[in-house]
N, C-alpha and C positions, 0 to 999 in steps of 0.2 A: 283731031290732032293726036298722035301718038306719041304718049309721053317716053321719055330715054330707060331704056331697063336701069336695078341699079341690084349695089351688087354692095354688101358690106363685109370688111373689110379692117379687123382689129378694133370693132367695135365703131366705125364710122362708114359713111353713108357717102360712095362716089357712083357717078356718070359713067355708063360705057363709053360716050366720048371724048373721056381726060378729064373733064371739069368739074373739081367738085361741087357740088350742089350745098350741101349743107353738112356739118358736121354734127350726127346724128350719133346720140347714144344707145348703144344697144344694154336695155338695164340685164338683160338675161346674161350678157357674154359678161357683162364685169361683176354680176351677182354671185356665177359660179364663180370666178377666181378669186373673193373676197369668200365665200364661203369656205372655201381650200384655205386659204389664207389664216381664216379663225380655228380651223381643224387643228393646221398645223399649229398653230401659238398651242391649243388645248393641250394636244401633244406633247409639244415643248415643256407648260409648264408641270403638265402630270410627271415625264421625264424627270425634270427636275427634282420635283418632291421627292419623290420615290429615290434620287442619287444624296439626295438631305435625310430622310428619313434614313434608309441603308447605309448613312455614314454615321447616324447617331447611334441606329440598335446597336452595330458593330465598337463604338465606342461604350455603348451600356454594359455591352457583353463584355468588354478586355478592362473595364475600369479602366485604376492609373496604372494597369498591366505593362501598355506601349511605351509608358512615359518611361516604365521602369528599364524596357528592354533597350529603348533608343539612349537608355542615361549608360546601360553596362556593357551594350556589346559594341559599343564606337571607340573602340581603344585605338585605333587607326584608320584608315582615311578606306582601308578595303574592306575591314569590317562594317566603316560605316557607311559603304555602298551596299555592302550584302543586308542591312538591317532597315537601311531606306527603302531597298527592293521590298522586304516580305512586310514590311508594318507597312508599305503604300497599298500592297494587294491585299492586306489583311480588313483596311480600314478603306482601301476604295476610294482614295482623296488623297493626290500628294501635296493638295494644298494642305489641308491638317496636318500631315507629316511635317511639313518643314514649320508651319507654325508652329508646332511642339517643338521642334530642334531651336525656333527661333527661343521661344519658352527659354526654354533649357538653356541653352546661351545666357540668356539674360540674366539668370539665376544663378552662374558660374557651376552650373551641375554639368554644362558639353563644354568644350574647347571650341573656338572659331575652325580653327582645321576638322575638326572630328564634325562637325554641321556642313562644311564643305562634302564631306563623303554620300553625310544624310540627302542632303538635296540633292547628290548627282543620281543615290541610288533611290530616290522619289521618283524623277526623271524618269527611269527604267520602268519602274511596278506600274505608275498611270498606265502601260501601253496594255496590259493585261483586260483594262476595262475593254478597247477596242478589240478587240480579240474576242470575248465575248459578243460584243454588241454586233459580230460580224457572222457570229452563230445562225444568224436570223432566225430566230425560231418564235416569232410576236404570236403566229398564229397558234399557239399550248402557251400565249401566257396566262391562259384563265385558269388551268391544272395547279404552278403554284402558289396564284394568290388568293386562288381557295384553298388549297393545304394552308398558307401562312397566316387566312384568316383562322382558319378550324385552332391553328395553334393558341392564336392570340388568344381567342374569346374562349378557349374551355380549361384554358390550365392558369390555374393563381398564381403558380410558381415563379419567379420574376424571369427566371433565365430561359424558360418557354415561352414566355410571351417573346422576349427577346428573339430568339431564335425563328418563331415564327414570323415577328416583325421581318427580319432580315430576308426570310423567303417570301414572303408577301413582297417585300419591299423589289425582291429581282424581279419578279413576274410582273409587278408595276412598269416597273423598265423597262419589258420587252415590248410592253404594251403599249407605251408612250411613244415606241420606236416606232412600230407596227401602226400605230394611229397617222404618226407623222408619214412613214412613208407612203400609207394609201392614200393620204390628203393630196399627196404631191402629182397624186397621177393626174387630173383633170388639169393642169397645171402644163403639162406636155403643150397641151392648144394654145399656149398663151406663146403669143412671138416677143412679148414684151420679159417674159419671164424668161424664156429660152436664151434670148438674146442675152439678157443680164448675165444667165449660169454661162453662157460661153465667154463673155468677155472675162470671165475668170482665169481664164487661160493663159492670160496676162499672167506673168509671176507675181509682182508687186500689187496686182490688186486681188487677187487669191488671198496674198499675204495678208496685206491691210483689210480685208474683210472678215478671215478670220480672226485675228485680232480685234477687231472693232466685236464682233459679236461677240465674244468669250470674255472679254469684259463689261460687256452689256449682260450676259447671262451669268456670268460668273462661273463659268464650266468648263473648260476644256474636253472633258471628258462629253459634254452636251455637244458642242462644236461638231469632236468627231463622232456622234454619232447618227449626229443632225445628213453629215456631206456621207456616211456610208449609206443613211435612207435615200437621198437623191440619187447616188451612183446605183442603185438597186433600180431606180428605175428608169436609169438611162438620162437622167437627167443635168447631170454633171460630169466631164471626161475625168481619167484617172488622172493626168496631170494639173488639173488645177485642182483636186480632191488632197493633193500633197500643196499642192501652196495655203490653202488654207488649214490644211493641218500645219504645218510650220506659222503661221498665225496665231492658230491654237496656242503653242509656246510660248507666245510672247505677253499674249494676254491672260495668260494664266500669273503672269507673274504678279497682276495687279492687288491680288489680296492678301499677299505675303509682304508687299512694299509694305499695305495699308497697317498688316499688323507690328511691324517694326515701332510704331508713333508711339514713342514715350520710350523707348528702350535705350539698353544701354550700345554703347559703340560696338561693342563686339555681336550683338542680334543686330543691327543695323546693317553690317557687313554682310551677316548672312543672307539678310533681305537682299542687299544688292551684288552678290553674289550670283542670286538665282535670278536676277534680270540679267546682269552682265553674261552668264553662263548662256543663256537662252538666246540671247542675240549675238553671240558668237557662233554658236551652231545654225542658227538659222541662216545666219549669214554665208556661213559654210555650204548650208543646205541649196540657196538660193544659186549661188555662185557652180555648184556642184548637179543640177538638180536633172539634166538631164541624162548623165552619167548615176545620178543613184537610183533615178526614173527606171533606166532601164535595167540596173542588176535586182529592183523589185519586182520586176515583171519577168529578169531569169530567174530567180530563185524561188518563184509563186506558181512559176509554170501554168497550168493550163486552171487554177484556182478561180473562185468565183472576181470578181472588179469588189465586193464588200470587203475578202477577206485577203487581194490585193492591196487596200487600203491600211487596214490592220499590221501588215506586216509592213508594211513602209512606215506608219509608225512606230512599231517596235524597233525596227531596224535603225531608224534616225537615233530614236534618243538612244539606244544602246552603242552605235557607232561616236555621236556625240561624247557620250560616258570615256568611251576607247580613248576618242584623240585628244581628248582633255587631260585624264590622268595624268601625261609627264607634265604638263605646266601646272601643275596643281600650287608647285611653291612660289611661285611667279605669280600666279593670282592670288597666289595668299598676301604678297607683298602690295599687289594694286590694291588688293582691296583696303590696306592698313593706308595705304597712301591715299584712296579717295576718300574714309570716312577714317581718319588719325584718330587717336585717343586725345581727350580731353585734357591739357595741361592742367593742374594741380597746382591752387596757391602757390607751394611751398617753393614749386618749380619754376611756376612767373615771379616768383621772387628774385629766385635766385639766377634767372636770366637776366631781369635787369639788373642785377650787380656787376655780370659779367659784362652787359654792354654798357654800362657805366664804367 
């Protein structure tokens, strides 16, 4: 008796003639996609370190330099775009920007308007990291994290060590990227995997996944660099590589909310400020996306799909920055109206006398 051929099939065991037999695990096929799977985390969280490390030497380096520059040159709402711009790209984190602006705030050293400017021009500088990360260059990232080792370990000097932290620390990043995106390639065979990246295509669950992830890692900047490794290898289309960058947005907002707890009403606004700012544009983004889809892809021209990605982030928030500007005093008004100032004794006092 001749037993039925069989044929496997996503990791399962079917009958050439329709019936399946048994539901057969193949440990090989799901060993490699859990091994992919662990690359990628290693990757991710080497990534990270190296966006944590590179944000502290750069804060070693400037001392309370930033605090000082974000305290003098936001005398208004375009300075205080142009000084969110260069201290986001300086320090590589618009979440530490605005936390500092929030700082500031709280301490009456910024005005609630003049942190409004800061976090629009936070917004801007983040995109600077994509731009970078779209360089692809992982494979020379050993060139300079052995230069930013040689610095570390042979000079006492504090601001060499620094310095050399800071380039060790890039060349970690390219490497983290470079890790993650070759993981992803055995990843191609997986229908289960393929499947998931396409439904991303969905706007809304682009959205909500990059959201969900960027507050699970606490990175934005990881986000997008995680969806420019996939699209590198075909593994994600360029349109839902923008729904999860607009994700990115949103949940980047989560740890500037977090650092608002205990402050005063006016850092409070700022916090919600840069969540309301962020789901306005997105919202824009969403509603708009096919039409902004396609003037990134005329104005990228024949560029690589990595550093198509990049410019649609730059281009978002800097557009976002654009058509915000005229309601600036309009939001300044919402935001006194969702988090009011705090009545004062003296005022509940003298309120009830008048309703008496």
């Amino acid at each position: 008796m001749q037993l039925p051929s069989r044929s496997h099939r996503d990791g399962f065991l079917f009958l050439n003639n329709g019936v399946t037999f048994s539901l057969y695990l193949d440990k090989n096929y799901w060993m490699a996609d859990y091994k992919s799977l662990f690359i990628v985390i290693a990757g991710l969280v080497l990534f990270l370190f190296a966006l944590n490390k590179l944000s502290d030497h750069l804060k070693e380096l400037s001392g309370d330099k930033m605090k000082k520059v974000l305290d003098r040159f936001t005398s208004n709402l375009f300075t205080g775009i142009l000084t969110g711009v260069i201290v986001t790209i300086l320090l590589d984190s618009s979440s530490a920007v605005i936390i500092m602006a929030i700082a500031l705030v709280n301490v009456h050293a910024m005005t609630f308007r003049q942190a409004m400017g800061v976090v629009m021009g936070a917004n801007i500088g983040t995109t600077i990291s994509s731009q970078i990360f779209a360089l692809n260059i992982g494979e020379y990232a050993a060139l300079p994290v052995a230069a930013g080792f040689l610095l570390m370990v042979m000079h006492k000097r504090k601001v060499y060590r620094d310095i050399g932290g800071i380039i060790f620390s890039f060349g970690l990043i390219f490497f983290g990227l470079f890790t993650m995106e070759e993981a992803v390639e055995p990843l191609r065979n997986s229908d289960y995997f393929v499947s998931w990246m396409h439904s991303l295509d969905t706007t809304w669950k682009g959205v909500s996944t990059g959201a969900f992830v960027t507050l699970v890692i606490q990175s934005s900047s990881a986000t997008v660099g995680m969806v420019i490794g996939l699209a590198s290898k075909g593994l994600i289309s360029f349109a839902a590589s923008v729904s999860v960058m607009l994700g990115a947005e949103l949940g980047t907002c989560a740890d500037t909310l977090i650092s608002t707890i205990g402050r005063n009403r006016a850092a409070i606004r700022t916090g919600v400020f840069h969540l309301i700012f962020n789901i306005i544009t997105i919202t824009l983004g969403v509603i708009f996306l096919s039409g902004f889809t396609k003037l990134v892809l005329w104005i990228s021209g024949n560029a690589s799909i990595e550093q198509k990605i990049a410019n649609a982030h730059m281009l978002f928030n800097g557009l976002g920055v654009i058509i915000m500007i005229p309601f600036v005093h309009w939001l300044e008004l919402l935001m006194k109206k969702l988090v009011p100032d705090r009545s004062s004794p003296a005022k509940k006092h003298k309120k009830s006398i008048e309703m008496a």
